[in-house]
N, CA, C and O atoms as a GROMACS GRO file, in nm:
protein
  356
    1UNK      N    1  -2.095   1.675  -3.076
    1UNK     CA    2  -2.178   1.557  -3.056
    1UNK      C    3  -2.145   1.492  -2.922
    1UNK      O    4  -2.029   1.465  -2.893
    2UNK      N    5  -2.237   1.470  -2.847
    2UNK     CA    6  -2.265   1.408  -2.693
    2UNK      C    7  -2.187   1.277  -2.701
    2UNK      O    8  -2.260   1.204  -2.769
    3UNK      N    9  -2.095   1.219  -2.673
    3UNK     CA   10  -2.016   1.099  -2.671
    3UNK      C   11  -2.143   1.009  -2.624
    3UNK      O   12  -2.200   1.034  -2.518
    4UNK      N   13  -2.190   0.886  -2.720
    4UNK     CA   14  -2.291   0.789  -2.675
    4UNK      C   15  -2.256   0.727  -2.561
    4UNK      O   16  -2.350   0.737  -2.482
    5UNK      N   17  -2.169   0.669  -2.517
    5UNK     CA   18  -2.139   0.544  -2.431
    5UNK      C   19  -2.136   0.651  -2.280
    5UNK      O   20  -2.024   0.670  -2.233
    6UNK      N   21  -2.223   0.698  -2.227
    6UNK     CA   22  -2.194   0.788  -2.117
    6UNK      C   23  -2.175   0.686  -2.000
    6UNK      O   24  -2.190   0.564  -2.005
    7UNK      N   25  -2.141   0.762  -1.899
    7UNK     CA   26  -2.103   0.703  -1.782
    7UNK      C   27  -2.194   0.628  -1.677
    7UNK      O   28  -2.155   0.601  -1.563
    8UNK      N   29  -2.315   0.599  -1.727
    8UNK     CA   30  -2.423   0.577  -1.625
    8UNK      C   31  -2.363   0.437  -1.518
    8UNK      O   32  -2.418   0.409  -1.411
    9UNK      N   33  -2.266   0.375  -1.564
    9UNK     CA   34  -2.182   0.286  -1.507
    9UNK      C   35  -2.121   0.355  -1.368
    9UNK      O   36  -2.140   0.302  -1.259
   10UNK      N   37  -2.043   0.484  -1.382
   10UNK     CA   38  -1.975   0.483  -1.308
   10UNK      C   39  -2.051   0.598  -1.180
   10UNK      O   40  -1.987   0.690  -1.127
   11UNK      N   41  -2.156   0.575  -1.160
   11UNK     CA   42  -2.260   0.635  -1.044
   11UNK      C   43  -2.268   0.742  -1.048
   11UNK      O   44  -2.254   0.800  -1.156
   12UNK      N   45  -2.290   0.801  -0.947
   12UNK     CA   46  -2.326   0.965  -0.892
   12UNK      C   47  -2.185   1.008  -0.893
   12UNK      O   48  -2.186   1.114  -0.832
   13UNK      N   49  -2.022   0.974  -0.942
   13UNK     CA   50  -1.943   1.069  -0.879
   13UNK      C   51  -1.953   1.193  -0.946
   13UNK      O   52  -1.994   1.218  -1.060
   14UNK      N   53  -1.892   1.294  -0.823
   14UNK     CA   54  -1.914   1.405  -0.869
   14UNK      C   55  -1.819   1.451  -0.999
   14UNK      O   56  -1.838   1.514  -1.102
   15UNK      N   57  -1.713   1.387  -0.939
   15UNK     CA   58  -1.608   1.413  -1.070
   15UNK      C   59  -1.646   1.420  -1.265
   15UNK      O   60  -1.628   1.490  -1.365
   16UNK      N   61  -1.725   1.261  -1.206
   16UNK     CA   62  -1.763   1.218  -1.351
   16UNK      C   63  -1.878   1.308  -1.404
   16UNK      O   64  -1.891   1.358  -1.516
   17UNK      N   65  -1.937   1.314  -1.323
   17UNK     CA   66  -2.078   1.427  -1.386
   17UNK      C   67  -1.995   1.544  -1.442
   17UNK      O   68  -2.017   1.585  -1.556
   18UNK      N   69  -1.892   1.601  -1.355
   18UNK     CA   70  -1.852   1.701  -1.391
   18UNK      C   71  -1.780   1.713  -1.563
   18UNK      O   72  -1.805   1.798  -1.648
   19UNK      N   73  -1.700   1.610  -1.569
   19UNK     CA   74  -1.676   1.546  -1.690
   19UNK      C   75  -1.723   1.533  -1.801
   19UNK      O   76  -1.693   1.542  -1.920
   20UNK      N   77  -1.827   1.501  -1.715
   20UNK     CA   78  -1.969   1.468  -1.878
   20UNK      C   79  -2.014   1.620  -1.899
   20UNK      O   80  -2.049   1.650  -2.013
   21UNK      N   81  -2.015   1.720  -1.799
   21UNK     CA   82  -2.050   1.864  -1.829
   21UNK      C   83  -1.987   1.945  -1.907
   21UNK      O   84  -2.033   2.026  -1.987
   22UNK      N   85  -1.868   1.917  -1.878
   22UNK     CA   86  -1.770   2.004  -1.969
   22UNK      C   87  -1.763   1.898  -2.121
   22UNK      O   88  -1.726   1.970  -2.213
   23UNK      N   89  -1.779   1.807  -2.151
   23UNK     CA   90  -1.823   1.694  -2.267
   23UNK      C   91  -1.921   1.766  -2.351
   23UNK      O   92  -1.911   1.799  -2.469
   24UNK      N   93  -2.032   1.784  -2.256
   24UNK     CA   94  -2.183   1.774  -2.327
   24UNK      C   95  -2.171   1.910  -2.385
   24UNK      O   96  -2.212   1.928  -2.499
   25UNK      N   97  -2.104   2.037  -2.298
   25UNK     CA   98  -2.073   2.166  -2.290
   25UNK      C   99  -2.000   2.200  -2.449
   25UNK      O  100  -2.035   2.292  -2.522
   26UNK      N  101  -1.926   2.133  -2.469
   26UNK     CA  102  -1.819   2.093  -2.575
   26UNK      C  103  -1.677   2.194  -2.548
   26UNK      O  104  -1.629   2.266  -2.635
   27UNK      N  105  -1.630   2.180  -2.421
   27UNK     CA  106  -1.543   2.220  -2.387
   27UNK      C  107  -1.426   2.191  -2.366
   27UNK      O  108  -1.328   2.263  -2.347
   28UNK      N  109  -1.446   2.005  -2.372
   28UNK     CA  110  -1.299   1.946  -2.400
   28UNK      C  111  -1.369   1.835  -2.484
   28UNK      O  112  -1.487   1.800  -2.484
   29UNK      N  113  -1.269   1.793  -2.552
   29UNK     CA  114  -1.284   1.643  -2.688
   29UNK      C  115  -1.318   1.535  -2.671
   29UNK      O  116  -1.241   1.483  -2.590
   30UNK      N  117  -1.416   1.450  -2.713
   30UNK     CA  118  -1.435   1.340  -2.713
   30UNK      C  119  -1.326   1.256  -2.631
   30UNK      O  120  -1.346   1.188  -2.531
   31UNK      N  121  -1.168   1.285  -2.723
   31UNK     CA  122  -1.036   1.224  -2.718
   31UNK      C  123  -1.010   1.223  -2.530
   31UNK      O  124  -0.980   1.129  -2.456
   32UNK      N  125  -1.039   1.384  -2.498
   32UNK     CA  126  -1.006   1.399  -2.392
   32UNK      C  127  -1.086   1.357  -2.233
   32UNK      O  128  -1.040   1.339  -2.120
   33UNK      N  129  -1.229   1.351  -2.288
   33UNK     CA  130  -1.346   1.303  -2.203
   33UNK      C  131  -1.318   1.119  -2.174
   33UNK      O  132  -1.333   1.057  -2.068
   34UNK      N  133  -1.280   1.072  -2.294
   34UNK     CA  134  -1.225   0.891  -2.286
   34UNK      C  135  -1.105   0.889  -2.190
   34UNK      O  136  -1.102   0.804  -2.101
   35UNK      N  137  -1.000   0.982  -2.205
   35UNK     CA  138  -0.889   0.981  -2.115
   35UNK      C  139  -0.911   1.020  -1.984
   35UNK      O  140  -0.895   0.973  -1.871
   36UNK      N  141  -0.929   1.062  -2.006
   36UNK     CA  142  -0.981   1.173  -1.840
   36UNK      C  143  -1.091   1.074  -1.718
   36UNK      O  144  -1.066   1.040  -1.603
   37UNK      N  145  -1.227   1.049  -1.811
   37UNK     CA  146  -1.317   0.893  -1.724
   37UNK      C  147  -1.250   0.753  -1.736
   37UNK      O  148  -1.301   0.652  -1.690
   38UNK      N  149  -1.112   0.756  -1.814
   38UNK     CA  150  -1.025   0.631  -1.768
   38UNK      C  151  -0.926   0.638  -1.637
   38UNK      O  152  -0.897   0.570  -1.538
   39UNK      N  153  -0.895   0.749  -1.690
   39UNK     CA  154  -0.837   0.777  -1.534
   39UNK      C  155  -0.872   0.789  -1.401
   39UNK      O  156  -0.807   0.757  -1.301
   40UNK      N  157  -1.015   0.852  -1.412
   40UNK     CA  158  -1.112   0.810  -1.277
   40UNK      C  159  -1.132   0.707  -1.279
   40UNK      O  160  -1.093   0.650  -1.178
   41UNK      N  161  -1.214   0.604  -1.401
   41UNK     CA  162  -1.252   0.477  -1.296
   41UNK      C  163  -1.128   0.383  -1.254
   41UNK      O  164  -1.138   0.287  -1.178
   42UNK      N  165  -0.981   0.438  -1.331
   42UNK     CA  166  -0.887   0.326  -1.276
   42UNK      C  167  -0.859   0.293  -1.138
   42UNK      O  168  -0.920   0.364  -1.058
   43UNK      N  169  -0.788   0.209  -1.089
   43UNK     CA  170  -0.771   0.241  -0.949
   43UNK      C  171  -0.647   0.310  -0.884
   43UNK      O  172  -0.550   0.236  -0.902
   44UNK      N  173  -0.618   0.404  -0.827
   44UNK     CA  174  -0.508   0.510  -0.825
   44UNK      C  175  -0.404   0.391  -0.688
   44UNK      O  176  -0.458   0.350  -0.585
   45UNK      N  177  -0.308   0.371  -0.713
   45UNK     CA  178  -0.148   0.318  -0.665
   45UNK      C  179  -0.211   0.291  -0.486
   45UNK      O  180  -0.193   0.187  -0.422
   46UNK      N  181  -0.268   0.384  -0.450
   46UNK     CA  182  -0.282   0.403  -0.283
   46UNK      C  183  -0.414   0.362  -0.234
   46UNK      O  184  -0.449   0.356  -0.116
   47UNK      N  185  -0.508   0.323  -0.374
   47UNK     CA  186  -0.638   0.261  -0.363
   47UNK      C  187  -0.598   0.104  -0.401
   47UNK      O  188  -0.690   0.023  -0.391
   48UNK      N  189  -0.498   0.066  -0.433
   48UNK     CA  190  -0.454  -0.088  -0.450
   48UNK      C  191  -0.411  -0.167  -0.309
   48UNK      O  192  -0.452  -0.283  -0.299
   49UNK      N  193  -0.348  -0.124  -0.221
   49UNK     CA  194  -0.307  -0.164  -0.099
   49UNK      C  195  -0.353  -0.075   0.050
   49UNK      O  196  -0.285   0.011   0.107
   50UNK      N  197  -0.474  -0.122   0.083
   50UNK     CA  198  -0.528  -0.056   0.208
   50UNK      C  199  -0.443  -0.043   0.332
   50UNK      O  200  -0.424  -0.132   0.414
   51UNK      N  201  -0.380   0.116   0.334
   51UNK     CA  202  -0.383   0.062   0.510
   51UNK      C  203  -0.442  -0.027   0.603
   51UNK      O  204  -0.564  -0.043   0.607
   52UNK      N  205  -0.330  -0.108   0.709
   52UNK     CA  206  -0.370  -0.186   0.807
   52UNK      C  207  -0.425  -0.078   0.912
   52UNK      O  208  -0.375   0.026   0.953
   53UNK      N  209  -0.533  -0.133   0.937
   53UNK     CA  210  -0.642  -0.017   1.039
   53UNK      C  211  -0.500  -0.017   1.184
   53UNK      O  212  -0.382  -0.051   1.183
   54UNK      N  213  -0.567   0.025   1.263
   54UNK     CA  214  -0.507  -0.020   1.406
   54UNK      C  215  -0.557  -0.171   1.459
   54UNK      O  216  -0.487  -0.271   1.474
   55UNK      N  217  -0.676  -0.158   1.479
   55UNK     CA  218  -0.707  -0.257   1.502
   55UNK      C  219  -0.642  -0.424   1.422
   55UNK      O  220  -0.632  -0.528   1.487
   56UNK      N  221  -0.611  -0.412   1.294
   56UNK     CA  222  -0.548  -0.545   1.261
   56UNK      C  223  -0.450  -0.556   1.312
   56UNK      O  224  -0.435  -0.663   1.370
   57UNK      N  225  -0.334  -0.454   1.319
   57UNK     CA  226  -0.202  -0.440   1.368
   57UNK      C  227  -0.205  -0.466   1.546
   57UNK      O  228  -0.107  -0.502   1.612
   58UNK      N  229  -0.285  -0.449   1.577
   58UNK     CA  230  -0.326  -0.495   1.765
   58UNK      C  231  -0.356  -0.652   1.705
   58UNK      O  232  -0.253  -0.718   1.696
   59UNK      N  233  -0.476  -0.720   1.664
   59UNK     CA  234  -0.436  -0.833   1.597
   59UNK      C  235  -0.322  -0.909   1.576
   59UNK      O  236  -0.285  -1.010   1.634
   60UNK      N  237  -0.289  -0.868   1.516
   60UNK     CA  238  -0.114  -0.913   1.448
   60UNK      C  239  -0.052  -0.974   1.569
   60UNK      O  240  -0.025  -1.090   1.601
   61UNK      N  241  -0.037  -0.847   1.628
   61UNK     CA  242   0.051  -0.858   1.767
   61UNK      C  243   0.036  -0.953   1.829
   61UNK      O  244   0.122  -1.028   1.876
   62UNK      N  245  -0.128  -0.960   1.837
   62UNK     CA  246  -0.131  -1.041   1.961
   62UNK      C  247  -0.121  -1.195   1.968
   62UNK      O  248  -0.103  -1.277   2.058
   63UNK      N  249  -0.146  -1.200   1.788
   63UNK     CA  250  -0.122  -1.305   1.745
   63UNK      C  251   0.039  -1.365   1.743
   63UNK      O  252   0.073  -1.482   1.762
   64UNK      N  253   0.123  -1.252   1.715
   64UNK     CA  254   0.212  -1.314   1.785
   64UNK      C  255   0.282  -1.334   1.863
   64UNK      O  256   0.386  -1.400   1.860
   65UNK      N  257   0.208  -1.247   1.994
   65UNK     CA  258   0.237  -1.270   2.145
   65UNK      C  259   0.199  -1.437   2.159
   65UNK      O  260   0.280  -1.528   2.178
   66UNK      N  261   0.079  -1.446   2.145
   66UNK     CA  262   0.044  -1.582   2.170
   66UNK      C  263   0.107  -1.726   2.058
   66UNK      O  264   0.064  -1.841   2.063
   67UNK      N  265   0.197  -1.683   1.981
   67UNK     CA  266   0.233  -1.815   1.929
   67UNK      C  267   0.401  -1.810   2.001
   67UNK      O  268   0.462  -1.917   2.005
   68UNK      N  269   0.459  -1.701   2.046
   68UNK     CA  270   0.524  -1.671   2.147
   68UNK      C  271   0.538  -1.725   2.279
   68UNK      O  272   0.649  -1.733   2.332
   69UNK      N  273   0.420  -1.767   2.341
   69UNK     CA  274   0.411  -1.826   2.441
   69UNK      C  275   0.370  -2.005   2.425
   69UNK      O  276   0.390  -2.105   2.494
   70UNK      N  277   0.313  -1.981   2.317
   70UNK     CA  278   0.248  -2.142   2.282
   70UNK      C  279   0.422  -2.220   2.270
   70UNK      O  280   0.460  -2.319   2.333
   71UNK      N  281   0.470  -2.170   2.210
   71UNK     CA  282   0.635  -2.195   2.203
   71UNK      C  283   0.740  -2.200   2.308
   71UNK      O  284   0.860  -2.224   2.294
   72UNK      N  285   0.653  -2.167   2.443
   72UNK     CA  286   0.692  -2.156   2.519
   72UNK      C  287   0.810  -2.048   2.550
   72UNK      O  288   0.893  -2.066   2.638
   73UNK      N  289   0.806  -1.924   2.457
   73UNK     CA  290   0.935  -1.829   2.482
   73UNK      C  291   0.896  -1.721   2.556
   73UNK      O  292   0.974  -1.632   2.591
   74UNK      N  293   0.748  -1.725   2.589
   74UNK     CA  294   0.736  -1.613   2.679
   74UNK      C  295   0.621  -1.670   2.808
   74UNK      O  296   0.529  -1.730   2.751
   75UNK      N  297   0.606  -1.668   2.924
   75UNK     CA  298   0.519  -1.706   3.039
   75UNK      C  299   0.411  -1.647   2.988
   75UNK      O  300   0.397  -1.568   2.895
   76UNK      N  301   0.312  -1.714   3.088
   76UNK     CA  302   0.151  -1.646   3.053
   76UNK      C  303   0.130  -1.556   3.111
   76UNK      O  304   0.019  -1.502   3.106
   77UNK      N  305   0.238  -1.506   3.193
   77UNK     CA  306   0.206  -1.374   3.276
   77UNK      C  307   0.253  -1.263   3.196
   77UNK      O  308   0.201  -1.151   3.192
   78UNK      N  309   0.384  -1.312   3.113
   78UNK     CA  310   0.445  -1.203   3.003
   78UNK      C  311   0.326  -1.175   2.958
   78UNK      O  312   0.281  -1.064   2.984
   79UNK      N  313   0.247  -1.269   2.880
   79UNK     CA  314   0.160  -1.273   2.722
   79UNK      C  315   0.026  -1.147   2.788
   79UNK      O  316  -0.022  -1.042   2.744
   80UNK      N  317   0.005  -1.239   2.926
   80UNK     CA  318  -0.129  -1.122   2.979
   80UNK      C  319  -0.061  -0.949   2.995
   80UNK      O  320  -0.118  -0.841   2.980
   81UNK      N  321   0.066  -0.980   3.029
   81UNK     CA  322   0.101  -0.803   3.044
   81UNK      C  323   0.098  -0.710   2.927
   81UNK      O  324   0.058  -0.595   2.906
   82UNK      N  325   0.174  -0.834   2.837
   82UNK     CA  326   0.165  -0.718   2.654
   82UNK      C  327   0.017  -0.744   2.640
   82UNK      O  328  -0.018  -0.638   2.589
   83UNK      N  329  -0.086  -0.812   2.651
   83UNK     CA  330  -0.206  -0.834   2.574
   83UNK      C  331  -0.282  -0.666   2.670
   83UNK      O  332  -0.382  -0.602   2.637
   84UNK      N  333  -0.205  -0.645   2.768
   84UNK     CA  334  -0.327  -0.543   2.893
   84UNK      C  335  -0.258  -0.405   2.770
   84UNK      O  336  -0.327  -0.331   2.699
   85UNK      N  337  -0.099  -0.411   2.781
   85UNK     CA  338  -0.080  -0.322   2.724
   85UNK      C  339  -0.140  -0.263   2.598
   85UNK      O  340  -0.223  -0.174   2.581
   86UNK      N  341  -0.063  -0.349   2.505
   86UNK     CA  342  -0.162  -0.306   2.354
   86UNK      C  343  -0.286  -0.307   2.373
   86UNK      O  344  -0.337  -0.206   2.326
   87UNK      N  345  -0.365  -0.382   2.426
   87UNK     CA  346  -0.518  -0.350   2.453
   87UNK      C  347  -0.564  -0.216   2.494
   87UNK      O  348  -0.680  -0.174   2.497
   88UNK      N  349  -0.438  -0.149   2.529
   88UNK     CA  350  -0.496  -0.055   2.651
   88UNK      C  351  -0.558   0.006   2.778
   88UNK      O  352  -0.584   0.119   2.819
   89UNK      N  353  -0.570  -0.145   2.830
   89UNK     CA  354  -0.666  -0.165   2.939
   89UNK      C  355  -0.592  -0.145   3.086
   89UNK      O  356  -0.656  -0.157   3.190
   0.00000   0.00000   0.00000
């Protein structure tokens, strides 16, 4: 029997279709089709905390080049040389 509550929630992935194939197929268990589409839609450890792009981390910096100088610990000629650098320019 076709498990009622199908996945139309969780979109086009391919995974899940695949899931529901081998389901509908009767090739793995009800038991095992509930476990298996819990584990896809959860969110996996490395999908919880995004890498910082480059670009934020150039951000960062520059943000605290410039509270660096607002503080007066570095000249504005320092702040323009690291800002050319990390910029790349």
């Amino acid at each position: 029997m076709p498990f009622e509550n199908t996945v139309e929630d969780e979109g086009d992935d391919e995974k899940v279709k695949e899931l529901k194939e081998l389901y509908n197929e009767g090739l793995i268990t009800e038991e095992d089709y509930k476990h298996k589409l819990n584990e896809l839609s959860s969110p996996q450890p490395q999908d919880l905390i995004p890498a910082p792009n480059g670009k934020e981390v150039e951000d960062d910096k520059l943000s605290e080049l410039n509270e660096l100088r607002e503080q007066g610990l570095i000249s504005d000629e320092d702040y323009e040389f690291k800002k050319t650098q990390l910029m790349g320019e």
